[in-house]
Wavefront OBJ file of the C-alpha trace (Angstrom):
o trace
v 36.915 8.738 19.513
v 34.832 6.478 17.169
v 36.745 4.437 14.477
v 33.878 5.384 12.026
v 34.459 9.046 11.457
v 35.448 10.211 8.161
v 38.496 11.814 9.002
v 41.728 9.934 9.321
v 42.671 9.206 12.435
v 45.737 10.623 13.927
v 48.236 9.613 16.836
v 47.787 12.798 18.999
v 51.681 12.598 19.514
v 52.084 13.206 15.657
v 50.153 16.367 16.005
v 50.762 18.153 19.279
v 53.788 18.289 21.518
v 52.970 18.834 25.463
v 55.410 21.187 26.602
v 55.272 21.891 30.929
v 54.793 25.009 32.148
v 57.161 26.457 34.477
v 56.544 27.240 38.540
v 55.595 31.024 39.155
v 54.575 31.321 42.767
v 52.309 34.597 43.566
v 54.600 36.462 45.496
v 56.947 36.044 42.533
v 54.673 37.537 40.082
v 54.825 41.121 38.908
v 52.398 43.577 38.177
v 51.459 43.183 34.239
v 48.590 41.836 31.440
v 50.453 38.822 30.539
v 47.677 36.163 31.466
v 48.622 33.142 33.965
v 47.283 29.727 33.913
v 47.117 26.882 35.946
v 45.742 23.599 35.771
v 41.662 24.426 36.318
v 42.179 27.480 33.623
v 43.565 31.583 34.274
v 45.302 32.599 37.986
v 46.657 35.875 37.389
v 48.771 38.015 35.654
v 52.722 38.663 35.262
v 54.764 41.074 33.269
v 56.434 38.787 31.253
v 55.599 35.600 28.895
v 56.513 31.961 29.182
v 55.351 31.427 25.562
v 54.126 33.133 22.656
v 50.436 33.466 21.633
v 48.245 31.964 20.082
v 48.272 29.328 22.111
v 46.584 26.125 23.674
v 46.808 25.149 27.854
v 45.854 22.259 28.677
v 45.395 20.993 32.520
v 47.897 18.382 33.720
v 47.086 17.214 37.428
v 44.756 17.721 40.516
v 41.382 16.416 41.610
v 38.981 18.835 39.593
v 38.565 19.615 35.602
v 40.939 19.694 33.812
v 41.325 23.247 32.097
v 41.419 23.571 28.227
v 41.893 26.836 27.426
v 43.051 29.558 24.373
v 44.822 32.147 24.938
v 45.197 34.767 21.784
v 47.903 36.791 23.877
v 51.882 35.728 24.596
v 50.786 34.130 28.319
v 52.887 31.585 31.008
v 51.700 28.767 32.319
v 52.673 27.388 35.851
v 54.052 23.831 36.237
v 50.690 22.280 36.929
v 49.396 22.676 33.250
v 51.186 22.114 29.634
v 51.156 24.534 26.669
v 50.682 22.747 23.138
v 52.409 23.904 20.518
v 52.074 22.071 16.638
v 54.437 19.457 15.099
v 53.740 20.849 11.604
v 52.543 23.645 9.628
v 49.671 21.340 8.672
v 48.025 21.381 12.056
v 45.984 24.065 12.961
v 46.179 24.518 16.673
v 42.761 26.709 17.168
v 40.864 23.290 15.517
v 42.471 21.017 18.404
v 41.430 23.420 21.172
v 37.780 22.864 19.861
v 38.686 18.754 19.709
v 39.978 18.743 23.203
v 37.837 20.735 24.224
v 34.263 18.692 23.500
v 36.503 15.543 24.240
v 37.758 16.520 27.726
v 40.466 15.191 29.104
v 39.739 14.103 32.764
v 39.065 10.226 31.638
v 42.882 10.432 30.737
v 44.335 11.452 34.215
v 45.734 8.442 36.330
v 46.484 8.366 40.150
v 44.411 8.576 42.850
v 45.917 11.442 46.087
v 47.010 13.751 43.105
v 45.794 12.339 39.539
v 47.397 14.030 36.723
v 47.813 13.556 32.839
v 50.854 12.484 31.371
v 52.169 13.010 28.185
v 52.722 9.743 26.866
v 48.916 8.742 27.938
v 47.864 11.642 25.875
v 50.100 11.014 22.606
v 48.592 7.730 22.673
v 45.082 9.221 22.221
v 43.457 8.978 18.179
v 41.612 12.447 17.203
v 40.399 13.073 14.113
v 42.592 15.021 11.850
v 40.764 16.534 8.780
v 43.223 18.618 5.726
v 44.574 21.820 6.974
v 41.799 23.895 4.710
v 38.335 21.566 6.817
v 40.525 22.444 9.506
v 40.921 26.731 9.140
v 37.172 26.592 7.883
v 35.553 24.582 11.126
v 37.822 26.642 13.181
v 36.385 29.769 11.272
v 32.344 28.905 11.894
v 33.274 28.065 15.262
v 35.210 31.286 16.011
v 31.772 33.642 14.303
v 29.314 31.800 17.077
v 31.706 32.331 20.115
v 32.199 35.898 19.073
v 28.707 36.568 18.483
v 27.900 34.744 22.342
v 30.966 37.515 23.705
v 29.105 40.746 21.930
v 26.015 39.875 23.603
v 27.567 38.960 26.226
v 30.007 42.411 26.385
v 26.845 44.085 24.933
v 24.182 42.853 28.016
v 27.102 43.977 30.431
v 26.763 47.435 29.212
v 23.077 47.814 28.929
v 22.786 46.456 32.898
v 25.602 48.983 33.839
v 23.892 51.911 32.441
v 20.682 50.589 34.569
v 22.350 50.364 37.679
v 24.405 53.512 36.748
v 20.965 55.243 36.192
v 19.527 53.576 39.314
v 22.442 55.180 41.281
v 21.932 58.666 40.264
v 18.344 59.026 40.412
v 17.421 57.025 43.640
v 20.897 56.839 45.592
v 23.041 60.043 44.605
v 19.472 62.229 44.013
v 21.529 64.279 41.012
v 20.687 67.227 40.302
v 18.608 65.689 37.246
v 16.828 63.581 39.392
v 15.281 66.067 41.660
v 14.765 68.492 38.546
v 12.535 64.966 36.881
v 10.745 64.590 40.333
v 9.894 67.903 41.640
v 10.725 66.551 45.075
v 13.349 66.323 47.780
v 14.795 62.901 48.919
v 13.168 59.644 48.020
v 11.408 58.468 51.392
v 12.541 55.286 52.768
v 10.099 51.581 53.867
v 11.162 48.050 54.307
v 11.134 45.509 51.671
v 8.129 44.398 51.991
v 6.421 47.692 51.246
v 8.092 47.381 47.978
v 7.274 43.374 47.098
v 5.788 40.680 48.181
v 6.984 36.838 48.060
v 5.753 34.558 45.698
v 5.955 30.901 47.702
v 3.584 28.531 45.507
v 5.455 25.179 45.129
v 5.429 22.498 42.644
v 7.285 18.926 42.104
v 8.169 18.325 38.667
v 8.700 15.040 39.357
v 4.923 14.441 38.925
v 4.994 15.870 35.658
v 7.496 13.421 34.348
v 7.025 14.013 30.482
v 6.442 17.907 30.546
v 9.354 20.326 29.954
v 9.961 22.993 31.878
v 12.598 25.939 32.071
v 14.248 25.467 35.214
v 15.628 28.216 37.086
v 18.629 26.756 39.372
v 21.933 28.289 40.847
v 24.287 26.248 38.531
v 22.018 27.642 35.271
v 22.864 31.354 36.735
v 26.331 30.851 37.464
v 26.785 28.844 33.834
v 25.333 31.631 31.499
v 22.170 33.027 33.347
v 19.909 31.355 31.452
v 17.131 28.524 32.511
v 17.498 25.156 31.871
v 15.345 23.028 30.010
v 14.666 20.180 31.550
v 11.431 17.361 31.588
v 9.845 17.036 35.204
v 11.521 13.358 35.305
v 14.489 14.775 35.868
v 14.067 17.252 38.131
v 14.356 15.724 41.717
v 13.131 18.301 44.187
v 10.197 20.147 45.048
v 10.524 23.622 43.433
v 8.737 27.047 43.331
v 6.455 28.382 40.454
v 7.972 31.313 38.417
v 4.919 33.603 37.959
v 5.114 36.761 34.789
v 6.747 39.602 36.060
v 8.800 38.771 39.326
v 12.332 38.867 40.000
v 14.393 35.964 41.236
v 17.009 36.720 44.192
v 19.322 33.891 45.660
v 19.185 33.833 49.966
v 22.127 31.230 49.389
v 25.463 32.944 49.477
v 24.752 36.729 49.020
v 27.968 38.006 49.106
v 28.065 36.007 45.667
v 25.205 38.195 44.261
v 22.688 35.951 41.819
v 19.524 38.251 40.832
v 17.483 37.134 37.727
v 14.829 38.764 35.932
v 13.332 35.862 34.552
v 11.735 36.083 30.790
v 8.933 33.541 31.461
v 7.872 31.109 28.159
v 4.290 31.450 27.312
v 4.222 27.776 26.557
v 6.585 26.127 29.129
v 5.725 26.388 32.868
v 8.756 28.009 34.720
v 10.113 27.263 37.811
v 12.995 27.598 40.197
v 15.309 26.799 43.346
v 13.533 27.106 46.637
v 17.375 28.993 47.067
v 15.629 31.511 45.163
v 13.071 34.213 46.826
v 10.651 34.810 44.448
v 9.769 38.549 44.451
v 6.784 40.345 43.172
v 6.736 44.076 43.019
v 3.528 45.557 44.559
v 1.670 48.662 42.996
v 3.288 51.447 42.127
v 6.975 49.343 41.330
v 7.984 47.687 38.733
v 10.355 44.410 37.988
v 13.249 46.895 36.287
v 12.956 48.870 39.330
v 13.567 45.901 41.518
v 15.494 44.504 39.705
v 18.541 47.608 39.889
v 17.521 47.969 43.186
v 18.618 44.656 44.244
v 21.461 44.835 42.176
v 22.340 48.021 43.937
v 25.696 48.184 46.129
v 23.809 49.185 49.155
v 21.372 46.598 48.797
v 23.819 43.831 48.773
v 25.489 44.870 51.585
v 22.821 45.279 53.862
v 21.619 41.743 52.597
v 24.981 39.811 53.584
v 24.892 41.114 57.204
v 21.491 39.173 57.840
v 22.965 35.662 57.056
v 22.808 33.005 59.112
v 24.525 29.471 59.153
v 28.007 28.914 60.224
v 29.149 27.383 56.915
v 30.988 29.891 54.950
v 30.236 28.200 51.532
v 25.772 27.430 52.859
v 25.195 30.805 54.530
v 21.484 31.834 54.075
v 18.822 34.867 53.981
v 15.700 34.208 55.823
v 13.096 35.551 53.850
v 11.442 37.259 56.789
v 14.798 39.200 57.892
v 14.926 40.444 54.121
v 11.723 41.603 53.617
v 12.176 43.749 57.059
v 15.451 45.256 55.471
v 15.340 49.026 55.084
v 15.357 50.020 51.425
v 14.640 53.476 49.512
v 10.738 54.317 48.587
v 10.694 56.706 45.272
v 7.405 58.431 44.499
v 5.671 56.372 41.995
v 5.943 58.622 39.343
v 9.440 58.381 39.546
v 9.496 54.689 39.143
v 7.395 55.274 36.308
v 9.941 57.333 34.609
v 12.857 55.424 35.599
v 10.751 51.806 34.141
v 10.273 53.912 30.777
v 14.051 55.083 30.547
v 15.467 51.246 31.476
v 13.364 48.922 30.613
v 14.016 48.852 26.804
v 17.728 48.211 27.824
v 17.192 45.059 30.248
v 14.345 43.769 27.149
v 17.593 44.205 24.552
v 19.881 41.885 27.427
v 16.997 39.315 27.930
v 16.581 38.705 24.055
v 20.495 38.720 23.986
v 21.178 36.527 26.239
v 18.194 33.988 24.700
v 19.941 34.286 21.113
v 23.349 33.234 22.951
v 21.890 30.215 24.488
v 20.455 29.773 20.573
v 23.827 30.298 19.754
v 25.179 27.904 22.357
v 22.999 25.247 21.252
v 23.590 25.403 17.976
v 27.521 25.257 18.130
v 27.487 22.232 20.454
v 25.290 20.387 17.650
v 27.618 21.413 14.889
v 30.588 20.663 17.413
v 30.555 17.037 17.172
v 29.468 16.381 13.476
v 31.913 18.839 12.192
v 34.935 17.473 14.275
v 33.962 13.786 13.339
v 33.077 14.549 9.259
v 29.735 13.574 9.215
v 28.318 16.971 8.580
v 29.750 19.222 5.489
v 31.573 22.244 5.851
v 29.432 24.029 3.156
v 26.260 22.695 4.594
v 27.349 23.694 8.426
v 28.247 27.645 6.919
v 24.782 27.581 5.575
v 23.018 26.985 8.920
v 25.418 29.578 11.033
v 25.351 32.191 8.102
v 21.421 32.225 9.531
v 22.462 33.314 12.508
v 25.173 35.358 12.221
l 1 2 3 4 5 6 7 8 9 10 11 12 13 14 15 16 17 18 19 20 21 22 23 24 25 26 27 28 29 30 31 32 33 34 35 36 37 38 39 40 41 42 43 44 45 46 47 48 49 50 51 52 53 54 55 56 57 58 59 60 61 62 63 64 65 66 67 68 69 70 71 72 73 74 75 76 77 78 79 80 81 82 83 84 85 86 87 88 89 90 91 92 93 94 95 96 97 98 99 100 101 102 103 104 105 106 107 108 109 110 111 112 113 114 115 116 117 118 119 120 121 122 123 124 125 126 127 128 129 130 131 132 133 134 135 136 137 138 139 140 141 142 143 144 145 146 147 148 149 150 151 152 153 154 155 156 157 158 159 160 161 162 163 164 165 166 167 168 169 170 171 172 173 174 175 176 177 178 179 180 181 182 183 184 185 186 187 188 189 190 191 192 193 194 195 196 197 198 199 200 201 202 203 204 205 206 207 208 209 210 211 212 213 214 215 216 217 218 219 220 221 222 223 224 225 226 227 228 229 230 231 232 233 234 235 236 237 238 239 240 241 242 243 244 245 246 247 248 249 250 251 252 253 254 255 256 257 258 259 260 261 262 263 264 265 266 267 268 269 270 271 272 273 274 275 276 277 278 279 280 281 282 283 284 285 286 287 288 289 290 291 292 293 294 295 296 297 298 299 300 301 302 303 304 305 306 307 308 309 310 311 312 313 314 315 316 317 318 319 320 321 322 323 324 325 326 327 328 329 330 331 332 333 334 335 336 337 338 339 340 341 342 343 344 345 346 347 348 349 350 351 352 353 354 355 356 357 358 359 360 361 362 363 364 365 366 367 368 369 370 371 372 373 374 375 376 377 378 379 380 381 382 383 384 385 386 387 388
């Protein structure tokens, strides 16, 4: 940390005490909700507590991240990761999870075949220590923007279940409210490609160095489902265009399902992973309707068994197997009706999710000026107050 921040500077040994967890191999564990972390973050569950919550982990050796976590339960934590606990009644320990946390703590490890963190490296470390009252009140704006991100989030996770729950009954289990809606027996059944086509036009960024562009890659999906923005300078490979209206499925992996329905920006040119098939329902189907049906169990089954590659972790779709795949074909006017009943649901999850990442950006700009002083506390509750 910077020697110019307003906040006095603080031994983090006068402020924290690392205490080790304790070794709690799996087939020791029982049944129970008590969470169980390890170095890289949660592994489990027991029925019993090491230590009492609140409470701040912290990873201590190993190759990867280490994990900074908070835990607002009574949790244990194995031998390869500490548990912080406060020196005084003036530190707030929820504050020093959001320090650590931007900070990191992987430049701190030492070793090489097992690198790991020691204590006394880390009580020799100078954070920024603002009065107990800065503290509770950045810890406070802070703890409104991740808990607006987790409603969304818990909020988009019900919307898409109720889709795919609504999928299921109409097109899969042909309820009795299904067939009354359609008039008809069982939904016929085509291959994929009677149902989409594939979008293939490419681009390279690269030749657009100056022009921003929301970039559609695995590691965005797996991060928080949401494109990157990035200029074309810095994006290295050839990629395909992300026309209005398609859906994005990954061929990379599929028993690790990653289907997108990507909001395109009328003012930024969108693009993604060739890992991505780019799929674009024909007549008579609609992206919603694609959308669950990829989603679908049945679908994602019948996807994994047409992999190919002998690498477990780079096994691959080939976009001509999957658009012979077998899938269901409902009358149109029962894609119609199901696209009027969902669609308002997956809108409310795409303009949640873009208010997290809103969210998101605006807590890591506070993040830094807040921890360091530079920013106000009263002028910082103005600008989340906005958005909360």
């Amino acid at each position: 940390m910077d020697a110019d921040f307003r906040w006095p500077l603080k031994r983090c040994g006068d402020l924290l005490v690392l205490n080790y967890g304790k070794a709690l191999v799996e087939s020791k564990r029982h049944a129970g909700l008590v969470p169980v972390y390890g170095t890289n973050g949660p592994c489990g569950t027991h029925d019993r507590a090491l230590a009492a919550g609140p409470g701040l982990v912290l990873g201590r050796k190993g190759m990867g991240n280490l994990g900074i976590e908070w835990c607002d339960t009574d949790f244990w934590v194995i031998d390869t990761a500490y548990f912080a606990t406060p020196k005084s009644s003036e530190v707030n320990l929820a504050f020093f999870y959001y320090l650590i946390k931007f900070v990191g703590l992987n430049h701190l490890k030492d070793g090489t075949s097992n690198p790991s963190l020691s204590r006394e490296t880390f009580y020799a470390q100078l954070y920024p220590c603002p009065p107990p009252r800065a503290q509770a009140g950045i810890v406070e704006m802070l703890v409104a923007l991740d808990d607006k991100i987790d409603l969304n989030r818990r909020t988009n996770e019900t919307l898409e279940s109720i889709a795919r729950t609504i999928f299921k009954s109409w097109f899969v289990d042909c309820d009795p409210m299904r067939a009354k809606v359609e008039g008809q027996g069982r939904p016929s059944m085509g291959t994929v490609d009677s149902v989409v086509g594939i979008r293939r036009e490419g681009i390279n960024p690269g030749e657009f160095s100056n022009e921003l562009f929301d970039h559609y890659s695995i590691p965005a999906f797996d991060e928080r489902r949401m494109p990157r923005q990035e200029s074309g300078e810095s994006i290295k490979s050839n990629k395909f265009v992300v026309p209005p209206q398609t859906v994005l499925l990954s061929k990379l992996n599929p028993r690790f399902p990653r289907i997108w329905l990507p909001e395109v920006s009328p003012i930024r040119r969108s693009v993604c992973s060739t890992e991505f098939i780019v799929a674009e329902p024909k007549p008579g189907f609609s992206r919603e309707f694609v959308y669950c049906l990829f989603g679908s169990s049945g679908f994602a089954e019948s996807l994994s068994e047409l992999v190919t590659g002998t690498s477990s972790s780079h096994q691959r779709v080939r976009p001509e197997d999957f658009l012979r795949m077998k899938v269901i074909r409902p009358p149109q006017e029962l894609v119609a009706r199901f696209t009027e009943a969902v669609r308002p649901m997956l809108k409310h999850t795409a303009e949640g999710a873009e208010e997290s990442l809103t969210l998101s950006f605006l807590r890591n700009a506070l993040l830094p000026k807040l921890l360091s002083g530079e920013l106000r506390i009263r002028d910082a509750e103005k600008m989340v107050e906005a958005h909360v």
